[in-house]
N, C-alpha and C positions, 0 to 999 in steps of 0.2 A: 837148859836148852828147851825153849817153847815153840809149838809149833806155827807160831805166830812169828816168832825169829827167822823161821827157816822160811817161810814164806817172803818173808820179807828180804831176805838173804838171795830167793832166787831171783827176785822180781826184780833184783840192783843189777846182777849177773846177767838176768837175758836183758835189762834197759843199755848196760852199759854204764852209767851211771847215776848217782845219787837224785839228783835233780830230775829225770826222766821216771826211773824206779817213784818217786814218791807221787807225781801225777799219775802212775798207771793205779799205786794203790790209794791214790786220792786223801793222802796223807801229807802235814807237815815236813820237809827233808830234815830241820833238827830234831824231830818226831826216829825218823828213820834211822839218823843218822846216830842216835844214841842208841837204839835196840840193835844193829850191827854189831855197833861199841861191848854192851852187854855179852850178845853171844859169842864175840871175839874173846872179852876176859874169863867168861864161864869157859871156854872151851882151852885158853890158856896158845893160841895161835893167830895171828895175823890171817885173815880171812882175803881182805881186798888189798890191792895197789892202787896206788891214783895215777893214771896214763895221763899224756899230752891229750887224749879222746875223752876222758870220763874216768873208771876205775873196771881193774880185768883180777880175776883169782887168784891170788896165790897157790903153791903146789897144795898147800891144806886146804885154801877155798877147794879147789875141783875138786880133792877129795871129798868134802864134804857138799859137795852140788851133789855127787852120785846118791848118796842116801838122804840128801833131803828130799831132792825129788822123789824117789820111793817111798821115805815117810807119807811127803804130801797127796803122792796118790792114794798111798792107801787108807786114811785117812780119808779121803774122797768118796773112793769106793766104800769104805764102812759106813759112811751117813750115807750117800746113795740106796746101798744095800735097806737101812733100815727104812729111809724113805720109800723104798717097794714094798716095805708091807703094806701100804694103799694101796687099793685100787689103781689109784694112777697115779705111778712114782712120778717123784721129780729128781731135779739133780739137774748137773749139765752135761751137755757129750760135745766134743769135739771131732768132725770129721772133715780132711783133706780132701782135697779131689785137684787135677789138672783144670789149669784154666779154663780150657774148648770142656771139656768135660762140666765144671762148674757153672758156664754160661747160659747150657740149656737144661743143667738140672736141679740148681741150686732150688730153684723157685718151687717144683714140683716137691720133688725131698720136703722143703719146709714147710708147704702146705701139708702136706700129708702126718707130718711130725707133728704140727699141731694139732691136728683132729685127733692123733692117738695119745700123744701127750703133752694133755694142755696144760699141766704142773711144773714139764720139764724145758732148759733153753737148751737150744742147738747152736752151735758154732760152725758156721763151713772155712775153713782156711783153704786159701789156693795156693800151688806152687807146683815144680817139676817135681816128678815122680822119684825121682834121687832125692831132692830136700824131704821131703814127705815121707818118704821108707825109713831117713834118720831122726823123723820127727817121731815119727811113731815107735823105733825102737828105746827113743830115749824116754818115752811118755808122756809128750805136748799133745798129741793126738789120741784116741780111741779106736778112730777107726780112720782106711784111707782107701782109695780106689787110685790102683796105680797103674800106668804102661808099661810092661814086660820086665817086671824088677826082676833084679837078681836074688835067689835063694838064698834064703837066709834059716838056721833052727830057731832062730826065733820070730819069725813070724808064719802065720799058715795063711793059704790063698785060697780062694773061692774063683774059680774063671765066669765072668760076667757077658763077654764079647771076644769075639777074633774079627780079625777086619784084613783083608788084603790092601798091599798100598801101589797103589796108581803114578802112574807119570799121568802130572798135567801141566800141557802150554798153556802158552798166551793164545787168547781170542786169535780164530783164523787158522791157526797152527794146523796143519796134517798131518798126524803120527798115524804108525803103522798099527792092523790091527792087534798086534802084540808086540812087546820089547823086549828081547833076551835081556841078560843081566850084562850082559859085556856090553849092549848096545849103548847103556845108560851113559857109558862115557863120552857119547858123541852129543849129548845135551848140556847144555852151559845151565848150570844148576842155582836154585836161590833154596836153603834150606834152612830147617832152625837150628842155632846155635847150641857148641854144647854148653854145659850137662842137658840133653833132651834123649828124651825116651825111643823118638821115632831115630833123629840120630845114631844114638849108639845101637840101635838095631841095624838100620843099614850098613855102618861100619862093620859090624859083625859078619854079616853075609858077604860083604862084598871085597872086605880088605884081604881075605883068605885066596878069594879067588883071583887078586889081583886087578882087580877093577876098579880106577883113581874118577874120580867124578872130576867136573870140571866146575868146580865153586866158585860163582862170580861174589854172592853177597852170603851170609848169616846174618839170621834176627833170630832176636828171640821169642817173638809173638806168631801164630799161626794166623792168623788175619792181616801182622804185615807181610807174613813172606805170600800171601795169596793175594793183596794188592799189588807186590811189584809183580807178581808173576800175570796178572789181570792189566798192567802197562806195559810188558812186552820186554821185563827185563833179564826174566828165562824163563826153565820149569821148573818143576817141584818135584817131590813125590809124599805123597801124603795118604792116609788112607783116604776112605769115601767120606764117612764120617767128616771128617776134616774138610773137607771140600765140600762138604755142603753149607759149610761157615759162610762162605764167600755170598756178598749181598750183589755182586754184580750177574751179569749173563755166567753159566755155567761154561767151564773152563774144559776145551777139550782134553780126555781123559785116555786112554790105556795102560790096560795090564800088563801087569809084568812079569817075566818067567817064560818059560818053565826054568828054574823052580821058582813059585809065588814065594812071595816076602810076606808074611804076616805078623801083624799085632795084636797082641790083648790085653784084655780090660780086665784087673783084678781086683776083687774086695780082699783087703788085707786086713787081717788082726792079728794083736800079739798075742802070743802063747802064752806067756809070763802072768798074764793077770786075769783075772777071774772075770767073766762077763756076766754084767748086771741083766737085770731084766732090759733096763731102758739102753744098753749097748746092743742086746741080742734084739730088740725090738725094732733098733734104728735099721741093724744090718738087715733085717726080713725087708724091710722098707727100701735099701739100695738096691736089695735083689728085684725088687719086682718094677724098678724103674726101667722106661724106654733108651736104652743106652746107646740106640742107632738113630736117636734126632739129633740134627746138629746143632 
């Protein structure tokens, strides 16, 4: 079993099939298709099925996805590690961020990343804050900056931002200068769909208390539910952050409460694995970003 099998092993697994897996690793598929074969008889198990979609694990494939992924990080981290005894390591890092989050700081982050490490490549993947927590616990990520996840022992959090979040109409609209929390159900709502971070927050506070919102639409982007709400198809609530996304006229806004609803912005790493210089280096780099431009 080589660790070039197992690479190749997961690259099939997250393509879904053989034909995809060999474009990501820029390899022939009968190339590929025989080093599976390989590790399958070395190992003495059927590894893949072939689906109506492509090919998905057998109960020994996911077994053994668990520890190859682990092999292949660490592994990762061992030549990282030794590429820091330069001056300026190299290696790669991968870090998540939410969309609205990724839009106005991707550029920043990777300027700055390459001024301190010109050796090394950055990756930014986007996604909700739920995909992103199980990216990072399974080790596709290094690092993530997430909205209000849920506690896990395996990962530790760094608080980045708190944000309170706003009812906002359509242009025109005249809200009161504050909104109880029971009041929210008399607004015909456009909110983001779930799994979303600002969502299950709201549910949280509000399901307990018995307060049903009036859901005309869900999306999943914060820029379409701030253009229907900017055509007059309800409100929102979003924090401020979020509402400064919007490229049109500024969208009449109040607070909400008492009691305020709020969000926060977390830097997430995992506990499990050892941080490099060039992880500990990127996360100094997330910390000292402006996380209240939108």
């Amino acid at each position: 079993m080589e660790l070039r099998q197992l690479l190749y092993f997961v690259n099939v697994v997250d393509a879904g099939s053989f034909s995809r897996g060999a474009v990501t690793l820029n390899l022939a598929q009968p190339s590929l298709s025989r080093q599976i074969a390989l590790l399958e008889a070395d190992l003495g198990q059927r590894l893949l099925v072939r689906t109506g979609r492509g090919v998905a694990p057998t109960e020994a494939g996911q077994a053994l996805l668990v520890h190859a992924r682990a092999m292949l990080d660490i592994a990762r981290r061992a030549r990282d590690e030794l590429l820091e005894m330069d001056e300026s390591p190299g290696g790669r890092i991968v870090v998540g961020m939410p969309p609205r989050v990724a839009l106005g700081l991707s550029t920043p982050l990777i300027q700055r990343f390459r001024e301190k490490f010109p050796r090394a490549v950055i990756t930014v993947l986007e996604g909700l804050s739920v995909s992103l927590r199980e990216s990072l616990i399974a080790g596709r990520l290094d690092l993530a900056l997430l909205f209000d996840p849920a506690a896990s022992p395996q990962l530790a959090f760094h608080p980045l931002m708190r944000e309170k979040l706003l009812l906002a109409a359509p242009p025109g609209s005249t809200l009161p200068a504050r909104v109880g929390l029971a009041q929210l159900a008399n607004f015909p709502m456009v909110l983001p769909s779930a799994p979303n971070a600002i969502r299950h927050l709201l549910d949280s506070v509000l399901a307990p208390r018995g307060v049903e919102l009036q859901v005309l639409a869900e999306v999943g982007a914060v820029r379409t539910v701030l253009q229907l709400v900017a055509t007059g198809v309800g409100c929102t609530i979003l924090p401020e952050s979020a509402l400064g996304a919007s490229s049109d006229e500024p969208l009449p806004c109040a607070p909400i409460g008492p009691p305020s609803i709020w969000n926060r912005l977390v830097l997430a790493t995992p506990m499990a694995r050892p941080a490099t210089r060039l992880t500990r280096g990127t996360a100094q780099l997330l910390k000292e970003l402006d996380f209240r431009r939108p």
